[in-house]
PAGUKE-739892 format. One record per atom (N, C-alpha, C, O, CB): x, y, z. Coordinates in steps of 0.001 Angstrom, whole numbers, padded with zeros to 6 digits, always signed. Glycine has a CB too. Layout:
XYZ ...
# end
This chain:
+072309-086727+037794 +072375-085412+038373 +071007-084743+038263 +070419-084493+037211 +073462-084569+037688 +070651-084530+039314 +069347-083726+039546 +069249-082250+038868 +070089-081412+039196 +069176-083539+041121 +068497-082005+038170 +068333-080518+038419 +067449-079826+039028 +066377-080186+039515 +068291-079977+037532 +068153-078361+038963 +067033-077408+040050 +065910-076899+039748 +065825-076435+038611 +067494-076234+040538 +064789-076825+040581 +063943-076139+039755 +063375-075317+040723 +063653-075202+041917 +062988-076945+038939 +062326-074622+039866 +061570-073083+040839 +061000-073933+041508 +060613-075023+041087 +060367-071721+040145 +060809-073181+043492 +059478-074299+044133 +058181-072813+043575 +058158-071598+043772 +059615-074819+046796 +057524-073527+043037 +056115-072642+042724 +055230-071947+043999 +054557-070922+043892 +055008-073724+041973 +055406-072787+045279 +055058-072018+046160 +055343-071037+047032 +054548-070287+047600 +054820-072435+046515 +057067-071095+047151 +057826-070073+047663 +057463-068890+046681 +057009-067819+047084 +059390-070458+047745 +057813-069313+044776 +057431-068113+044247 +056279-067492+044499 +056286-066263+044432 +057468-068179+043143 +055064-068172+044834 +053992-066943+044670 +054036-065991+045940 +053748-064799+046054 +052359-067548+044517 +054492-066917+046844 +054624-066017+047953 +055363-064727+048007 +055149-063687+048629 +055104-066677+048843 +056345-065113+047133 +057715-064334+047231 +057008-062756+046412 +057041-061593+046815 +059337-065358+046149 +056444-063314+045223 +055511-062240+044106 +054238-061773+044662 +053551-061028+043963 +055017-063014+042628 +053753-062181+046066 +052798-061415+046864 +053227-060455+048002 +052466-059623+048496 +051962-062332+047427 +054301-060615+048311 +055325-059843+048815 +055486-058495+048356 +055289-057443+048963 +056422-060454+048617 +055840-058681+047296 +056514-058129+046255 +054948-057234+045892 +055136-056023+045769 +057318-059391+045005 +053831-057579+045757 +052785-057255+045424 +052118-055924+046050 +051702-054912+045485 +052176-058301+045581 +052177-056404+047894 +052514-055660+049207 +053356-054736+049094 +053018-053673+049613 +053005-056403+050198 +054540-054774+048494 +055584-053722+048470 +055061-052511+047485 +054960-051290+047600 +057047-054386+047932 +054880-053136+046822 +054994-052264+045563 +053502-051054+046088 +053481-049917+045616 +054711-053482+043725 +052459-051499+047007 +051259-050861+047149 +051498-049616+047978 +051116-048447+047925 +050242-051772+047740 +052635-050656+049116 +052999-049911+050269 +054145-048154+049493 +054322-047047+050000 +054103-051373+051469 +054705-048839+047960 +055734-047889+047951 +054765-046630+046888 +055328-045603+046507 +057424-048672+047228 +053703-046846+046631 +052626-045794+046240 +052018-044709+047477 +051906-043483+047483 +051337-046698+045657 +051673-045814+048553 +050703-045134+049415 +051947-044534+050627 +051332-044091+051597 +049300-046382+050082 +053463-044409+050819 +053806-043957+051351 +054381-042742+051312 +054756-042035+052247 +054078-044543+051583 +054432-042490+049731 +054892-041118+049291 +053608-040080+049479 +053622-038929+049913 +055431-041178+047633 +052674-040750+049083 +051227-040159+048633 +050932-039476+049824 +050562-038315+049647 +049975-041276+048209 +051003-039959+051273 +050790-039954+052701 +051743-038633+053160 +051278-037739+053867 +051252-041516+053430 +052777-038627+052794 +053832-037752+052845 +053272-036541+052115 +053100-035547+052820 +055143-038341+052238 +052948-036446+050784 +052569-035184+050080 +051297-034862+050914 +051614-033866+051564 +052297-035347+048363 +050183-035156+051186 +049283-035217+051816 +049886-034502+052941 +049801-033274+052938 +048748-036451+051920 +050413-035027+053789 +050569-034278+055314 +052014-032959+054904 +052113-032091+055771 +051227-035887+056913 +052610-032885+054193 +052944-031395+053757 +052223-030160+053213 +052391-028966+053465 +053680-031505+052936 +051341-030810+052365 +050577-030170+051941 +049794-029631+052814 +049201-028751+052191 +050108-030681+051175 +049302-029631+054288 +048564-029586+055023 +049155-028956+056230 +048281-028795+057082 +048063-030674+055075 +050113-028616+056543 +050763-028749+057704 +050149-027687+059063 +050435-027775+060257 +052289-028469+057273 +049326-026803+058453 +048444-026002+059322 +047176-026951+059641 +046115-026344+059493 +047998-024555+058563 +047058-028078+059978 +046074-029143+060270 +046902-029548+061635 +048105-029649+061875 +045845-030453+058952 +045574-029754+062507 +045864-031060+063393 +046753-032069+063093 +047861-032158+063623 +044800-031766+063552 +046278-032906+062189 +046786-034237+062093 +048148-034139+061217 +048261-035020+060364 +045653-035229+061427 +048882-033474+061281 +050131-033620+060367 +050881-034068+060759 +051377-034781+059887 +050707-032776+059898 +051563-034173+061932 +052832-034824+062811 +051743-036154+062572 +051880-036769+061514 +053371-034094+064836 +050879-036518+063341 +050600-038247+063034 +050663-038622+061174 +051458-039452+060734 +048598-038712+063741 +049852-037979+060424 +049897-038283+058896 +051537-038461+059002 +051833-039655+059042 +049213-036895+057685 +052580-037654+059053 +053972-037862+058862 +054374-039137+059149 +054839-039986+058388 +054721-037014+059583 +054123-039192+060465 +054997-040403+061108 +054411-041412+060490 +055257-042168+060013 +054996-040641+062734 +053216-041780+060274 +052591-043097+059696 +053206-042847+057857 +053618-043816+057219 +050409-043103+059981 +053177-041985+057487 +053825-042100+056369 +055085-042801+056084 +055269-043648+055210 +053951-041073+056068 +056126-042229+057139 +057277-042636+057313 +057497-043652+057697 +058687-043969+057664 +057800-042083+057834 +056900-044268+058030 +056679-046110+058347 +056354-046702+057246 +057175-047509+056811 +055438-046634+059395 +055111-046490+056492 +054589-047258+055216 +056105-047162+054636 +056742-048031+054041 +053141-046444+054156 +056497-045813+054997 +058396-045617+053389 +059182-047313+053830 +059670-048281+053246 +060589-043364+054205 +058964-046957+054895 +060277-048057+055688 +059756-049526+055525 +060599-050413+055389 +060521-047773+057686 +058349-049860+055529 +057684-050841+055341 +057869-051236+053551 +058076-052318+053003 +056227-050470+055943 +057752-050322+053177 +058202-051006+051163 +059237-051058+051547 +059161-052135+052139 +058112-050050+049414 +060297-050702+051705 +061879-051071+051725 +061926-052521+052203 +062159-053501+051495 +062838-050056+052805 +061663-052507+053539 +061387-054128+053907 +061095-055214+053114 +061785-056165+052743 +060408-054272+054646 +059603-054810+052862 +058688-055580+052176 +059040-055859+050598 +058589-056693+049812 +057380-054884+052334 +059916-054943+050465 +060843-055254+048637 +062065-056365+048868 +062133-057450+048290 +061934-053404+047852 +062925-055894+049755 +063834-057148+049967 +063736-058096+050536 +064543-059014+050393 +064702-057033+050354 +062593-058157+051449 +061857-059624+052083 +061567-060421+050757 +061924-061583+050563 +060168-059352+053067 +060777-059528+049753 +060318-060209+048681 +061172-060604+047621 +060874-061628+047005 +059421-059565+048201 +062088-060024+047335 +063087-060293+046572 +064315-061983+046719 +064945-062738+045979 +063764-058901+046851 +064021-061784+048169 +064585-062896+049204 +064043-063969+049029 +064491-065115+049057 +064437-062679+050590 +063136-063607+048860 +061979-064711+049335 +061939-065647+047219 +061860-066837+046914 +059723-063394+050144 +062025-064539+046421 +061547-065106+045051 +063143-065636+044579 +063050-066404+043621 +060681-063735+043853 +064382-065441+044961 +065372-065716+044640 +065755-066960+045730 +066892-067398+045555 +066134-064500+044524 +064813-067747+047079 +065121-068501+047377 +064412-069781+047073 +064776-070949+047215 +065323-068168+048252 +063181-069200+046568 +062167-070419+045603 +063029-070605+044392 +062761-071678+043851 +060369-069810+044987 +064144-069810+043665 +064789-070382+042714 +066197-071583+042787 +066588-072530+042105 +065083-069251+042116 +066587-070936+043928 +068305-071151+044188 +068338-072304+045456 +069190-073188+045557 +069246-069385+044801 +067463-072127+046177 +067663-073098+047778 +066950-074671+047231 +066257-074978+046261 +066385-072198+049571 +067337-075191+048024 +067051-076799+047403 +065798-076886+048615 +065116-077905+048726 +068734-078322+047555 
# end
């Protein structure tokens, strides 16, 4: 009987993912305070909306990665 093991390359991928996420879930709040803070500026409706993407982009980019490091453990 075989056993399972981690593939090492799915993991790093999976933990660079994960790496991406975690940057994206700093710089999307940050983007957000930024364009409230400001809202008598030009650029606030664009600062918003691109904010609100980076939010939606860590969400992604956390369970892509999560996916991704739990299938380098479990998938043959």
């Amino acid at each position: 009987m075989e056993t399972k093991k981690t593939n090492r390359d799915v993991l790093a991928k999976g933990l660079k993912i994960m790496g991406a996420s975690l940057g994206t879930m700093f710089l999307g709040p940050l983007l957000i305070h930024i364009a409230f803070s400001n809202q008598e500026k030009p650029l606030y409706i664009p600062i918003l909306i691109v904010a609100i993407l980076i939010c939606g982009l860590a969400i992604y980019l956390a369970f892509k990665g999560i996916n991704t490091i739990l299938d380098s453990m479990f998938k043959k």
